[in-house]
C-alpha positions as CSV (number, residue, x, y, z in Angstrom):
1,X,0.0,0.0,0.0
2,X,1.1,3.6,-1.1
3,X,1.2,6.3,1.8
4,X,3.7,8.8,2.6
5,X,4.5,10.2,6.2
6,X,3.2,13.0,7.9
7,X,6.9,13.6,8.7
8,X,6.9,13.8,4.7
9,X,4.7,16.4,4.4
10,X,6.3,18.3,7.9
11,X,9.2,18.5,5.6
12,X,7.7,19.7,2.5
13,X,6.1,22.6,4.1
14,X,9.4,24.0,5.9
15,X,10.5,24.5,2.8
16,X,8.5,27.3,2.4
17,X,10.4,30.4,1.9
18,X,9.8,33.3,4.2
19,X,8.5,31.7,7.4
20,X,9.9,32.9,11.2
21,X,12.2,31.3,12.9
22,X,10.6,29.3,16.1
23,X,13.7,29.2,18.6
24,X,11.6,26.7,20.6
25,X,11.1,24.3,17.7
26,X,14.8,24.9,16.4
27,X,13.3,25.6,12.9
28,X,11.0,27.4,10.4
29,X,7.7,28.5,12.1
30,X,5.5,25.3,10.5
31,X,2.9,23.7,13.5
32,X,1.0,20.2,13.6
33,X,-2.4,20.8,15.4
34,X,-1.0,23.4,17.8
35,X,-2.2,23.4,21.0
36,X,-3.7,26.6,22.1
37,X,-1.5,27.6,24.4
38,X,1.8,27.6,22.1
39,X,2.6,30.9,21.6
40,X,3.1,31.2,17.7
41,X,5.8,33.1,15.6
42,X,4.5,34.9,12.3
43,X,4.7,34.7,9.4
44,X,3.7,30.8,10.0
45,X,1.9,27.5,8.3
46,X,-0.3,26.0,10.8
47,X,-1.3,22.1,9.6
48,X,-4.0,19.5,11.1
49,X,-5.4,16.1,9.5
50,X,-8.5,16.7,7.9
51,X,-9.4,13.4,6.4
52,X,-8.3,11.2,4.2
53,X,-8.9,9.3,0.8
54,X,-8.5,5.3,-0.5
55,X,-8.2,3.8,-3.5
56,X,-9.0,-0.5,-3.6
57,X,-7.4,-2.7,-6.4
58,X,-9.2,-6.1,-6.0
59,X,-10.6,-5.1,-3.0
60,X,-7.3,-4.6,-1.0
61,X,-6.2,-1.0,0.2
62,X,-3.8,0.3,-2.7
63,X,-3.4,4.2,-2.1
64,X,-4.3,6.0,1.1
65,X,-3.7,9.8,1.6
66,X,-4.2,12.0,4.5
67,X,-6.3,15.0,4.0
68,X,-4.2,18.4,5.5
69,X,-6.6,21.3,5.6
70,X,-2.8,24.2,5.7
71,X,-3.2,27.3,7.1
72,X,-0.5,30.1,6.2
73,X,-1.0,33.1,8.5
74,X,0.9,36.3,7.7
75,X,0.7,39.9,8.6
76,X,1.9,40.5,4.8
77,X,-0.8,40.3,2.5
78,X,1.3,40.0,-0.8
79,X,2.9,37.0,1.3
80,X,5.1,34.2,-1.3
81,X,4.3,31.3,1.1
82,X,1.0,30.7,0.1
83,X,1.9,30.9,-3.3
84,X,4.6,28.0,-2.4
85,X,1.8,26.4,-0.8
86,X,-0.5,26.3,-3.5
87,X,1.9,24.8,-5.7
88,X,2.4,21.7,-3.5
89,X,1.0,18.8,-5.4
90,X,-2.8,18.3,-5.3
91,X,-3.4,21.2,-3.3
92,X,-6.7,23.3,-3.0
93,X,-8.0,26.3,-2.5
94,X,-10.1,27.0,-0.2
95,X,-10.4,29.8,1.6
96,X,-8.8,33.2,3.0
97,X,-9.8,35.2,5.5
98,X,-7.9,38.1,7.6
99,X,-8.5,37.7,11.7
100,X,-6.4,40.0,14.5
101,X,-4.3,42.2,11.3
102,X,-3.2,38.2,10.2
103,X,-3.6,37.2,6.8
104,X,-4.7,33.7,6.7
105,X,-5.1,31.2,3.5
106,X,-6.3,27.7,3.8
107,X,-5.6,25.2,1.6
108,X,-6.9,21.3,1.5
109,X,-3.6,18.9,0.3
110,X,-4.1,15.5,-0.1
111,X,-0.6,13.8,1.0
């Protein structure tokens, strides 16, 4: 069965160019389902599982990806990390939407 890592994708996404510095993650400001009480450093991508896809051949599990709905959140409107984002394989608009002077575009990435 094909799946990739959510490790994977973690990796994929601190590519991103642009994002903060996080000195208490050692590394570009990207989050798996933050808790609310960590105390985020912008300009950011923000990540959680959002469901997930399968494909059978003869009735046995052949492909299964993971659903990410990604959250970039940046005080910069004219931002390049969503436009890095949206260029990941598979991934989808969906929304955007500006909350406490943060910028903030979601996408929906099947990886």
């Amino acid at each position: 069965m094909i799946s990739k890592s959510r490790q994977d994708f973690h990796q994929v996404l601190v590519k991103a160019p642009g994002l903060a510095d996080d000195p208490l993650i050692g590394g570009p400001a990207v989050y798996f389902q933050p808790p609310p009480t960590v105390q985020m450093h912008y300009p950011c991508i923000v990540y959680e599982i959002d469901g997930e896809h399968g494909i059978h051949a003869d009735d046995l599990p052949y492909i299964h990806r993971r659903r990410y709905a990604v959250t970039v959140i940046d005080p910069d409107p004219d931002s390049e990390i969503p436009d890095y984002v949206r260029d990941i394989e598979s991934a989808r608009f969906e929304r955007f939407y500006t909350e406490d002077n943060l910028n903030h575009t979601v996408y929906a990435i099947y990886y």
